[in-house]
C-alpha positions in Angstrom: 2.4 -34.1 -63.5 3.1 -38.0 -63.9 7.5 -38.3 -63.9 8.3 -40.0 -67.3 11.5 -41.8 -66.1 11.2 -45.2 -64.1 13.3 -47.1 -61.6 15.4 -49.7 -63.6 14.3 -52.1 -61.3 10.7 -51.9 -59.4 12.1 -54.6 -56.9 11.7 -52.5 -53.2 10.6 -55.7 -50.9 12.4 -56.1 -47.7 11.8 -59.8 -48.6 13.1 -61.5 -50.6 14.8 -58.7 -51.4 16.4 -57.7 -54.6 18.7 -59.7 -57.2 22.2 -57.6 -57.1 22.5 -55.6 -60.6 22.8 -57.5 -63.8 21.7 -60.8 -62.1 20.7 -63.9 -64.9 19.8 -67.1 -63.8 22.1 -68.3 -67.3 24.9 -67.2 -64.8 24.8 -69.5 -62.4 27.2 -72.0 -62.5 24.6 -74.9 -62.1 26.9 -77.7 -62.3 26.0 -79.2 -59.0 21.8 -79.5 -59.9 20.9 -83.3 -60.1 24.1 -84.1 -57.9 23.9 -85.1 -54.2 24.6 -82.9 -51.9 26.9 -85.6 -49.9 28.8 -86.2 -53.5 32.7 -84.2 -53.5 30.8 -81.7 -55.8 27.8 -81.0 -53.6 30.2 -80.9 -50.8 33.2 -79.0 -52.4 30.0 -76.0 -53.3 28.5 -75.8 -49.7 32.0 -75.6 -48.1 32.8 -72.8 -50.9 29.8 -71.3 -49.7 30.8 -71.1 -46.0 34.2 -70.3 -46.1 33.5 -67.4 -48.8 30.9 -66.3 -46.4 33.8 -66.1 -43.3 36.5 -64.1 -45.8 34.0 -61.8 -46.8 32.3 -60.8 -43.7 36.1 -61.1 -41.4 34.3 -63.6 -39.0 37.4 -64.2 -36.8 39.3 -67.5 -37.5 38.1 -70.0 -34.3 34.5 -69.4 -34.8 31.7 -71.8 -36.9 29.5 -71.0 -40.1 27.6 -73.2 -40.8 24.1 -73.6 -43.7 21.2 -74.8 -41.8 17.4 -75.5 -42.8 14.4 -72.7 -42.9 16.2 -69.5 -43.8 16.6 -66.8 -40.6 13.7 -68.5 -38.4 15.1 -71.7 -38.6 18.5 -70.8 -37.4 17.4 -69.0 -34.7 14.4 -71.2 -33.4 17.4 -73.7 -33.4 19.8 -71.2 -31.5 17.2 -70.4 -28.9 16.1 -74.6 -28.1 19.3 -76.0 -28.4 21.4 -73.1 -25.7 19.0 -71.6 -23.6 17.7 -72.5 -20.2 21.1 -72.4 -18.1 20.9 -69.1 -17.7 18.5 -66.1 -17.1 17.1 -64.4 -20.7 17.6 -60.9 -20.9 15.1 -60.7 -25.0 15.5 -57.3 -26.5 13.2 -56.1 -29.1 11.3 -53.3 -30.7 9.8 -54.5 -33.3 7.5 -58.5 -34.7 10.2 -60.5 -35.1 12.0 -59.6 -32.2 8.9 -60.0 -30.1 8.2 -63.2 -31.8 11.8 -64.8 -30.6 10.4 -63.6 -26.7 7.3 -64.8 -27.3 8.4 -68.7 -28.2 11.1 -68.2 -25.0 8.4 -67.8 -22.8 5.5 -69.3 -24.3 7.4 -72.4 -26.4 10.3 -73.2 -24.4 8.6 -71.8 -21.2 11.7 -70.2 -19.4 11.0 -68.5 -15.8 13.6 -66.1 -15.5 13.1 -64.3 -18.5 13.2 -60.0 -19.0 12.3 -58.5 -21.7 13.8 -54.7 -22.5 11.1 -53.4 -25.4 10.2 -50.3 -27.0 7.9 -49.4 -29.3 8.2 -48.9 -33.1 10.2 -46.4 -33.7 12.2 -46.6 -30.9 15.6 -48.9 -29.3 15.1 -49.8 -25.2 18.1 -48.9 -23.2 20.1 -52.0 -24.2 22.5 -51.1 -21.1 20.4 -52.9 -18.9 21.1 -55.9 -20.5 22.7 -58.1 -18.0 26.3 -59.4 -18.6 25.6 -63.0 -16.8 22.9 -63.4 -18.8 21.9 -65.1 -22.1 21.0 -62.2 -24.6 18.7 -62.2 -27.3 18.5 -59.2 -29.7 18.1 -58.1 -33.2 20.6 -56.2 -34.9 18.5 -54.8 -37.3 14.7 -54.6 -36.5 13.2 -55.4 -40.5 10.0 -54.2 -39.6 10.5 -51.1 -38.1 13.4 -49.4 -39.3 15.6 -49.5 -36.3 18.9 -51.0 -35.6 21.3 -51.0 -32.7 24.0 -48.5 -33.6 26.6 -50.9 -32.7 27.7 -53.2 -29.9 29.4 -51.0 -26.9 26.5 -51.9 -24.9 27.7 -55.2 -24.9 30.5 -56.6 -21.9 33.6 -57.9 -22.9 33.5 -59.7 -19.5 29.7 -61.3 -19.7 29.4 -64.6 -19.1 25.9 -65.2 -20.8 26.2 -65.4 -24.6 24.5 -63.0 -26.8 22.2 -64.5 -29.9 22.3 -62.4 -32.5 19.3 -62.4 -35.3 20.9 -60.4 -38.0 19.3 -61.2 -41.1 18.8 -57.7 -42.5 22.3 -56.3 -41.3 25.1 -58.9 -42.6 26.7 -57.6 -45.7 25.0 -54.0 -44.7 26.3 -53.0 -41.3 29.2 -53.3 -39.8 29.2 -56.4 -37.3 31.6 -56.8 -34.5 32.2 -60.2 -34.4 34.0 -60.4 -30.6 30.4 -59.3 -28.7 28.3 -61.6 -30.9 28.4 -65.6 -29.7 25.7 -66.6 -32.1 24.5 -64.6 -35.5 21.8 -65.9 -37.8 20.8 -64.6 -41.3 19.6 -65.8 -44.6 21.0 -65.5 -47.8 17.5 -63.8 -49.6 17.9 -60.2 -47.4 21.2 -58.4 -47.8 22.5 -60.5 -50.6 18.7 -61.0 -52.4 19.6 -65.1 -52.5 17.2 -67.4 -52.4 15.1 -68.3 -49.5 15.1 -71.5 -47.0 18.6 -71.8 -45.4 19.5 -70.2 -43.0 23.4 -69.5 -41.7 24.7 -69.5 -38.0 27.8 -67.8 -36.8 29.2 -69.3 -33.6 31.9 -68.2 -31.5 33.9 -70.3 -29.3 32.1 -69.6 -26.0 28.8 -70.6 -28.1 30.4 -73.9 -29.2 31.1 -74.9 -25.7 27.9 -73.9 -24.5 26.6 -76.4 -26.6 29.2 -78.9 -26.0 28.5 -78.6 -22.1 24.5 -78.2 -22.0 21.9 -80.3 -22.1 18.8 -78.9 -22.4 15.9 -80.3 -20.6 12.9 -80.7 -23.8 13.5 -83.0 -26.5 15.0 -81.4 -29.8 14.1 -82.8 -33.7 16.3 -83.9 -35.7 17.1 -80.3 -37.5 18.1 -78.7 -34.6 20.8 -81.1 -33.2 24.1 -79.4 -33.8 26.0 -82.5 -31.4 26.5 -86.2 -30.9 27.6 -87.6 -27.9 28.7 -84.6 -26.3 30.7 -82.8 -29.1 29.7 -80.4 -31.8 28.7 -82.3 -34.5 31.9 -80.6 -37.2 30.3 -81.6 -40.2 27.9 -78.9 -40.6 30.5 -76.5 -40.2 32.0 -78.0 -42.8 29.6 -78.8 -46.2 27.9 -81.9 -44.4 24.4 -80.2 -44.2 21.8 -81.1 -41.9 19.2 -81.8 -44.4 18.9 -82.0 -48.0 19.9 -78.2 -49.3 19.1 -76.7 -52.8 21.7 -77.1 -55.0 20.3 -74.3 -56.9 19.5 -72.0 -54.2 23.3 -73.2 -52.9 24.4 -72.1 -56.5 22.9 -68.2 -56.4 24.2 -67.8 -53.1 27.4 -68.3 -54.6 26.7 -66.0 -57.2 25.4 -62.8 -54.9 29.4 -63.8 -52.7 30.9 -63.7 -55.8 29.3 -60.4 -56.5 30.3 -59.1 -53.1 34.0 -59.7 -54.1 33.7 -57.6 -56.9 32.6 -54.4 -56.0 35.3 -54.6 -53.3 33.8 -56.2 -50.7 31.7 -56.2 -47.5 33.0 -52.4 -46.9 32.0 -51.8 -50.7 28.4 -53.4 -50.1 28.2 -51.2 -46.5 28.9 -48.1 -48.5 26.2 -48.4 -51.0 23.9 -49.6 -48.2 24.6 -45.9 -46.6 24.6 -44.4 -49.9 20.8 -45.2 -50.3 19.8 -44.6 -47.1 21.2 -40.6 -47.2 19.2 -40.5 -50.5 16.0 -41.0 -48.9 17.5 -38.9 -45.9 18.0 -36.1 -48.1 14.2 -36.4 -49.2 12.4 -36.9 -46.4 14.4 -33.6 -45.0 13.2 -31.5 -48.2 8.8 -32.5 -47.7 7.1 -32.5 -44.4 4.9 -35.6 -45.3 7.2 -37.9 -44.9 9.0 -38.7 -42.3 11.1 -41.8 -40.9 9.7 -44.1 -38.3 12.7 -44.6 -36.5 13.1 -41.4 -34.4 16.7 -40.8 -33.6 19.2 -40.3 -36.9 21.9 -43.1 -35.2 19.2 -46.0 -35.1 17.7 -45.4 -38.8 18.4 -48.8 -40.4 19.8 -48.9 -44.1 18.6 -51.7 -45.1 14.6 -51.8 -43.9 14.2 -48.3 -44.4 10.5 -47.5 -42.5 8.7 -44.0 -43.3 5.1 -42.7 -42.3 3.3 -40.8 -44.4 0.5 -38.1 -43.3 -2.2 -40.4 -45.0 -4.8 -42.5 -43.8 -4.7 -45.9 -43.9 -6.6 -46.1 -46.9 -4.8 -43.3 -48.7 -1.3 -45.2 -47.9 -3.3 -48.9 -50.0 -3.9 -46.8 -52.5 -0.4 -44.6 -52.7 1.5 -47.9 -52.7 -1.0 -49.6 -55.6 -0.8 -46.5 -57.3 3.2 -47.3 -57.7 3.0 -51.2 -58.2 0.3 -50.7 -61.2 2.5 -47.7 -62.9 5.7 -50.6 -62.3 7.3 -47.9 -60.3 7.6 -49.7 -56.7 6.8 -53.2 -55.7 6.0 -54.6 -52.0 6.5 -51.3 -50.4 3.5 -51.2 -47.6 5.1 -51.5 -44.4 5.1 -55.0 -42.8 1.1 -56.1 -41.6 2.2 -55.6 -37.7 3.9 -52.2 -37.9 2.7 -49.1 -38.0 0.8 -48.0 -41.1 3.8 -46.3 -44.0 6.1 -47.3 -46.2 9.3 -49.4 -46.0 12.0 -49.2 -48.6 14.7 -51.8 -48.8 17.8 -50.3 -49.2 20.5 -53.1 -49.3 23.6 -53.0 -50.9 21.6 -54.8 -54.3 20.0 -51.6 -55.0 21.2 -49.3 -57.0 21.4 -45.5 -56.0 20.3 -44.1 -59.1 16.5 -46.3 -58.6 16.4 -44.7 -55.4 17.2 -41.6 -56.9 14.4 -42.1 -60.0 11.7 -43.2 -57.8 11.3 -40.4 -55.4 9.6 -38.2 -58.1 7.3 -40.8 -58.2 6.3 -40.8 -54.6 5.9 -37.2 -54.8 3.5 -37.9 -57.9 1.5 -40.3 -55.8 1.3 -38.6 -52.6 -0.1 -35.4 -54.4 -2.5 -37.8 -56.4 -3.6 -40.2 -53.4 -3.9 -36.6 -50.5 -5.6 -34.3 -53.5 -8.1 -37.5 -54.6 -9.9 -38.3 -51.5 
């Protein structure tokens, strides 16, 4: 029988992901649209926008934020172009994205000594072969399969290469230890469901001299250049964007901090990240045709929550259009290079009780989709 009561909110996508509960565009405080972004009030909301963005997430005091163009990709395409090449490349992934960042190190900026630890979806490499005099690139979170590092004892405290960090679907959901991450990118339209096209980057102290101290040998556009003359161009970290940002965008990023801050902050946000996930924990334990992607409990992300189904590829089209046209479940399917199944953003912006109200519904659609053939 068809389940009478509907999620609140349909909005499942792992990106953009969903606007945090009792969002209105009326509540932006838009008083910086039509303004440049080099006037005091352009500059006054962008500096607002990084420093909130350090208290909330305890970045430590004597490293960078900074808002930079093209959302996540952006900030990493500039990480990985503007620091690496002085060092051996030890690129660890598991899942697109993650292979994408190995693929441009090898095939872009066409590095020799480059290793890549990899596993397949589903799975994390041993990430203790990492080397600790080398440059490491990882993501924290894979988006498109489901997996995340549990944390970061596999990092040194002694290394001497610096570890790049693509975190876009952990920050604000996972806890992030700052001290064995030199550079961390995100965007503002995963954890937080902002708007999309910046991009932020975290840098530590050893990443700052790094760039202070290295040339790299290929030419760099003019968005990537985070110096002058030697020395880290401070501006950036400080409002003085590299390019012309959205004012509006700027505006409901401020709005999803602001919202951060009052449910209690980034522990608050963590909490209702986990709270989701053990929903959907709970209910894949109770039916055997579901079950997650990710195969060991510690690595199951909370955010990008991935799940096969014992369908065909087929069925699973039809399961997740079956839940878009009832407005049950939107942008569900998993991502186009993963394996076929579900993924279910989980953030900190969804609320438990839409978790709760839709898993009736994939019960419905299951039985419909496996008993229709």
């Amino acid at each position: 029988m068809i389940p009478t009561i509907k999620p609140h909110n349909p909005n499942f996508s792992s990106g953009p992901c969903s606007k945090r509960p009792g969002y209105e565009l009326t509540q932006l405080d838009i008083s910086t649209l039509g303004r440049s972004h080099r006037s005091d009030i352009g500059k006054a909301a962008l500096q607002q926008a990084i420093e909130q963005t350090k208290s909330l997430l305890k970045i430590p005091t004597d490293y960078k934020v900074g808002i930079v163009p093209a959302s996540d990709t952006g900030a990493m395409e500039m990480m990985l172009w503007s620091l690496l090449g002085e060092k051996p490349v030890d690129v660890c992934y598991w899942e697109s994205f993650g292979k994408g960042w190995f693929s441009d190190i090898q095939n872009q900026l066409k590095l020799n000594n480059v290793n890549a630890l990899t596993a397949d979806y589903g799975q994390l490499p041993d990430l203790t072969l990492a080397n600790p005099d080398h440059d490491i690139v990882f993501t924290w979170n894979g988006t498109t399969s489901g997996v995340k590092v549990a944390n970061a004892d596999w990092i040194s405290e002694k290394r001497s290469g610096l570890t790049i960090c693509d975190a876009t679907s952990a920050v604000f959901a996972m806890p992030m230890d700052w001290e064995k991450l030199d550079v961390t990118t995100f965007s503002w339209q995963k954890v937080l469901g902002g708007e999309g096209a910046h991009g932020m980057i975290i840098l530590s102290p050893a990443a700052v001299a790094r760039l202070e101290s290295y040339t790299p040998p290929w030419p760099l556009p003019k968005i990537f250049r985070l110096t002058q003359n030697g020395k880290l161009i401070d501006g950036i970290f400080t409002g003085a964007t590299i390019n012309t940002p959205s004012m509006l965008c700027v505006a409901d990023y401020l709005d999803a901090l602001n919202w951060i801050t009052e449910i209690g902050g980034v522990d608050s946000a963590i909490a209702r990240s986990e709270k989701n996930l053990a929903i959907l924990s709970n209910f894949v334990d109770q039916h055997d045709w579901i079950d997650f992607l990710a195969e060991q409990v510690e690595y199951r992300s909370n955010t990008s929550v991935c799940l096969r189904l014992a369908l065909t590829d087929s069925q699973l089209k039809k399961f997740s259009n079956l839940l878009a046209e009832q407005q049950v479940a939107y942008d569900i399917n998993s991502y186009k290079d993963a394996p076929s199944g579900l993924r279910i953003w989980c953030g900190a912006t969804v609320e438990s009780h839409d978790i709760e109200l839709l898993l009736p519904w994939l019960v419905w659609a299951y039985e419909y989709v496996a008993n229709n053939k």
